[in-house]
N, C-alpha and C positions, 0 to 999 in steps of 0.2 A: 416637522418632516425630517424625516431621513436623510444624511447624504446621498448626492444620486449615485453615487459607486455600489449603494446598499442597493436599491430599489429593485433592480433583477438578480438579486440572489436570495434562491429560494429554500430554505431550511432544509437541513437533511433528515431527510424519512428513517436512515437507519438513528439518529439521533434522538428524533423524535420517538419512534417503537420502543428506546430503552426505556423509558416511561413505564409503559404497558408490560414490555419484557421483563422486568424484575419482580412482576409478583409471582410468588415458588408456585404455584402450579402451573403457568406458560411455559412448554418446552423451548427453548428460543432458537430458529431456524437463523437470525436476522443481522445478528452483530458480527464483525469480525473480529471476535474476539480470541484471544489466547486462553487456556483453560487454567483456572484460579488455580486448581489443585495441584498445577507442574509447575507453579512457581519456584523457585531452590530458595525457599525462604530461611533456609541458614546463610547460606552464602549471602545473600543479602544481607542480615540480620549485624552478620559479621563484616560485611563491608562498609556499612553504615557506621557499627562502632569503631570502628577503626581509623573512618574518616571523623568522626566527634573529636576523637581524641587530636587533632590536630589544631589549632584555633584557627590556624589561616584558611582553613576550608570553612570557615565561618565571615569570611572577608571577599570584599571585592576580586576578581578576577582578571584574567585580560579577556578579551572579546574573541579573538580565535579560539579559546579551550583551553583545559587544561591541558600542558604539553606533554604530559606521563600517559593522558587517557588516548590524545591523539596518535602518540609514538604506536600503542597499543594496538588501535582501530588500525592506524597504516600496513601496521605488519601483518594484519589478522589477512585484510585486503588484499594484498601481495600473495601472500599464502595461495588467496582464492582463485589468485589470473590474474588482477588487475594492481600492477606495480605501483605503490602510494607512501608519501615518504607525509611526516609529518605536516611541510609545510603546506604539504596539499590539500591539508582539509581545516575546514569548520564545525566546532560543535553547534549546534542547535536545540533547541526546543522542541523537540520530536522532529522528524524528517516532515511534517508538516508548515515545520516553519522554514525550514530549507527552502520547500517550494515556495514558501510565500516570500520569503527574502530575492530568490530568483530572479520571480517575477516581478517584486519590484523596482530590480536592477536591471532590468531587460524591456521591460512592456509596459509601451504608451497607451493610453486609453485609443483605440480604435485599431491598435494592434494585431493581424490574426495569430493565432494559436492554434495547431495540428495538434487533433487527439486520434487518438482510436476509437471505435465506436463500438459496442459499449466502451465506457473509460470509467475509473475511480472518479464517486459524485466529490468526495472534497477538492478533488483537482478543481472540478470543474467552476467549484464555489470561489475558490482560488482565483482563475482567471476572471471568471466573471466580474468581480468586486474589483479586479485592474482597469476593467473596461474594454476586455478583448474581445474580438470577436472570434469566435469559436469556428474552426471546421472543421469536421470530420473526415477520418480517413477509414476507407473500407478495411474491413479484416474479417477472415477466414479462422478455419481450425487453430491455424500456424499463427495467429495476431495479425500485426497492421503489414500490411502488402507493400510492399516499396513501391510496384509499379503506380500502383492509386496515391501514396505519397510524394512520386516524382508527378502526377498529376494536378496535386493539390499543390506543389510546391511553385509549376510552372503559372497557375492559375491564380493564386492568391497571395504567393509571394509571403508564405509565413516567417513571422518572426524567431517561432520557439515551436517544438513539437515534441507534445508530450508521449511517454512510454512507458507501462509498466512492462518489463520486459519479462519477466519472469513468473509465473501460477499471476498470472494478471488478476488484479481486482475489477470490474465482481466474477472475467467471464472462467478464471483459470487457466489462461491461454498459457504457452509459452512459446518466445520468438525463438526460431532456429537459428544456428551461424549462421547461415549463406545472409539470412536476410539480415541480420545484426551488421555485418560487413556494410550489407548495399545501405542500410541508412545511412549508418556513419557516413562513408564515401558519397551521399548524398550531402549529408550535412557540410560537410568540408567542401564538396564545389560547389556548393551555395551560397557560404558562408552564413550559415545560421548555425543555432544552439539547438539539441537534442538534448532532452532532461530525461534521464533513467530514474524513474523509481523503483528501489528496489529492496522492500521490507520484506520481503518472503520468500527471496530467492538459496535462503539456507534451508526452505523446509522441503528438501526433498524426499519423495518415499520411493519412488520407482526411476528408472532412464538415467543418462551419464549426467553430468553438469555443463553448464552452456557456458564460455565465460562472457563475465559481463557484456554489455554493450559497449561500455566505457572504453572497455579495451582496444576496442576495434577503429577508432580515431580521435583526437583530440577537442575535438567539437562537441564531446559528448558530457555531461553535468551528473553527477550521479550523486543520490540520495540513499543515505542507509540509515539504519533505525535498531536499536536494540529493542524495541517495543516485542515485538514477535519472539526473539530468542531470550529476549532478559526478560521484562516488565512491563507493562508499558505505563504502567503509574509514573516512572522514573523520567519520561518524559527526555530523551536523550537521543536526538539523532546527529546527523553531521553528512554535510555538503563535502563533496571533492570537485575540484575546478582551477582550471588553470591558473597561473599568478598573473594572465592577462585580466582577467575578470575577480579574483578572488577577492580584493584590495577592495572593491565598488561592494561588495556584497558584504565584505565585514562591514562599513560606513553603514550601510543598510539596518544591519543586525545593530551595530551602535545606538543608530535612531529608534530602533524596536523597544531593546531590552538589556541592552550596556552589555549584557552577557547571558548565557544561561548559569542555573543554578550553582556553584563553587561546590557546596558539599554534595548536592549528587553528581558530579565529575567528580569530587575524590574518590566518593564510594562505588562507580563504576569502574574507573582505574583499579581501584583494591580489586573487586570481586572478578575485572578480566587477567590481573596477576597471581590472582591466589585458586582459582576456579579451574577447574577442564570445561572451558565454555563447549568444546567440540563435543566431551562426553553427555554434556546434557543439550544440546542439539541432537546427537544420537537416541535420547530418550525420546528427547519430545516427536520423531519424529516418525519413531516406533509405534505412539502412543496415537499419534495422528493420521498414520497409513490406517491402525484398526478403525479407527473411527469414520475414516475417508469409504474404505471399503465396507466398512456395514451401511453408510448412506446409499454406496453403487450400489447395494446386493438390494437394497428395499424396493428403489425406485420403482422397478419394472410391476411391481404389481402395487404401487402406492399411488403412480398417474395415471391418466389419463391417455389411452390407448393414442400412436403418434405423438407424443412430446418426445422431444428428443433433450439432450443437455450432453456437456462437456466429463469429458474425466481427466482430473487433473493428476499430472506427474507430480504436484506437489500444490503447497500453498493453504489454503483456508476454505475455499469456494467451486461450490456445482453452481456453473449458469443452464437452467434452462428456459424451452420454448414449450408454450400448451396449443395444441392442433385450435385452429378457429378461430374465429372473431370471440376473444375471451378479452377479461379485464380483471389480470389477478390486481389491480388494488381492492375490485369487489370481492375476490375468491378470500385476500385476507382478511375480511372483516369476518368471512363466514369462517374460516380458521380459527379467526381469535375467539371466536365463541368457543370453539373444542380446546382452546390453551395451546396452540400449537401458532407458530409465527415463524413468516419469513420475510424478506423484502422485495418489493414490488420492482422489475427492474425500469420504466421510462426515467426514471430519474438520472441513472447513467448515461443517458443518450445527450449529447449536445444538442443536438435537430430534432431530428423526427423519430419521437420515441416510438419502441413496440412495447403494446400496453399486454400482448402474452408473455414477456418475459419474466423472470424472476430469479433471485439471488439465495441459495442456501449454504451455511457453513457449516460445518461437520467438526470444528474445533473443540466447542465452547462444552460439548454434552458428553457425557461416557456412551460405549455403546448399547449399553442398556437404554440410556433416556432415548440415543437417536430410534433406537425401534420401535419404541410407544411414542414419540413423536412422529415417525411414519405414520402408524396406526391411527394417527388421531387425524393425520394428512389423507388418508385413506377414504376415515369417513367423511373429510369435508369435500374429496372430489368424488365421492358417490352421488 
């Protein structure tokens, strides 16, 4: 038998689809993924050899990071809005072990945890496997609602509440100032932790920049990822947090994995000194808006008369809704027979899934493939 921390957590559906997804005739509606072919596989190539050539990037490390790669990340941060000095951050193992380091510096088994609903399913695998109990917070256009937040907050007395604050995963959402403010300032006279994730918040194509959430009060934990703008093979994210908390979460990370990788932190440090990271965010994001807009432009004649769905200012993801008592995990089977794949969206919901939603990203395909992927969407909802 399983440990009982495993027994409700349920395998992730986008996880499971890359299976199916990788054979070359499946268009893939379904992964969040970044597009192979905009990798800067020189800058890498050369950041990699550059780190070889040193031995000690071959050797043990300290547990907070390398200090060349953090100094880097802080200033890039600061740059962004949100003021960050080396000792404020950790690297990690992708900003997925961030959140996992978090939560296990924060959250007792029977713990609750405020999401948005929908929310990112590996969060939710995340908490789950802590032994939190989960509760949802309403959200709109705009994302998660402060005033249903100071609801949940008066009612169940959370410990942590999660946010992607930015082209939210799966729905796209992005939270506005006003309401970025009113969490924080929730968070601070409640004294609990708000965790920002926030791996997509460089890919913007259209509207101004939001700054962080982080910014807006100290209570706030922020997650960044080079996975989206670098690689994400490279496996390289990093926590920011106060030095109240920072100290308990490296102990954490100690117990994990003593460190993340030595030679991919030199080779990241290289390629964010030697690279216009900002210039190839401006590609990718040139490259992302065409792709984003030839998905809006299909839509209207590729669903299902009333579905409605989101248009994102940035990020990876169309969330839509199909009009009626539907069950797109049926609709994708009959997809997957045309080679066309998306993700089914109840799996994002903490509670009570809607089983018409579903999840598409516009990254992964040129817009060529997105258009014969429509078409193939087309005929599966005739």
């Amino acid at each position: 038998m399983p440990a009982r921390r495993l027994q409700g957590v349920k395998s992730s559906p986008v996880r499971d689809l890359l299976a199916l997804t990788l054979r070359p005739e499946v268009i893939s509606f379904a992964g969040g993924l970044p597009a192979p072919e905009l990798f800067d596989m020189d800058g890498w190539q050369a950041s990699f050899a550059k780190a070889a050539d040193d031995r000690r990037n071959l050797q043990y490390g300290p547990t907070e990071g390398d200090a060349l790669l953090r100094t880097l990340i802080a200033e890039r941060m600061t740059r962004r809005g949100l003021p960050t000095s080396q000792g404020d951050l950790l690297i990690t193992t992708g900003s997925q072990q961030a959140l996992t380091l978090v939560t296990t510096a924060l959250v007792e088994p029977g713990d609750v945890v405020a999401v948005e609903e929908p929310t990112y399913l590996a969060a939710l695998q995340c908490f789950q496997m802590a032994g939190a109990r989960l509760v949802p917070v309403a959200s709109d256009e705009q994302g998660m609602i402060p005033a249903a937040l100071a609801e949940v907050i008066a009612r169940d007395r959370p410990t942590l509440v999660y946010v992607v604050s930015t082209f939210a995963n799966p729905s796209g959402r992005t939270l506005p100032a006003p309401r970025r403010q009113e969490i924080a300032t929730l968070a601070a006279e409640h004294d609990m932790w708000v965790v920002e994730d926030d791996p997509y918040g460089e890919l913007r194509y259209e509207g101004d920049p939001v700054p962080p959430l982080a910014s807006y009060g100290d209570r706030v934990l922020y997650l960044g990822s080079l996975s989206k703008i670098g690689a994400p093979g490279v496996r390289l994210g990093w926590l920011r947090a106060p030095n109240t908390l920072l100290p308990t979460v490296v102990i954490a990370k100690q117990a994990a994995d003593l460190q993340t990788s030595t030679i991919d932190q030199a080779a990241a440090a290289a390629y964010l000194s030697n690279t216009d990271l900002d210039a190839h965010v401006a590609m990718l994001c040139a490259a992302y808006r065409e792709r984003r807009d030839t998905m809006l432009t299909e839509l209207p004649t590729t669903v299902p008369e009333g579905t409605t769905w989101t248009h994102p200012d940035g990020g990876m993801f169309v969330w839509l809704r199909l009009p009626g008592e539907v069950d797109t995990a049926d609709i994708l089977k009959k997809a997957l027979t045309h080679n066309v794949a998306f993700v089914p969206g109840p799996p994002f919901f903490a509670t009570n899934p809607d089983p018409a939603t579903f999840r598409m990203s516009f990254t992964t395909n040129t817009p060529e493939d997105i258009t014969e992927g429509m078409r193939r969407l087309r005929i599966t909802f005739s």
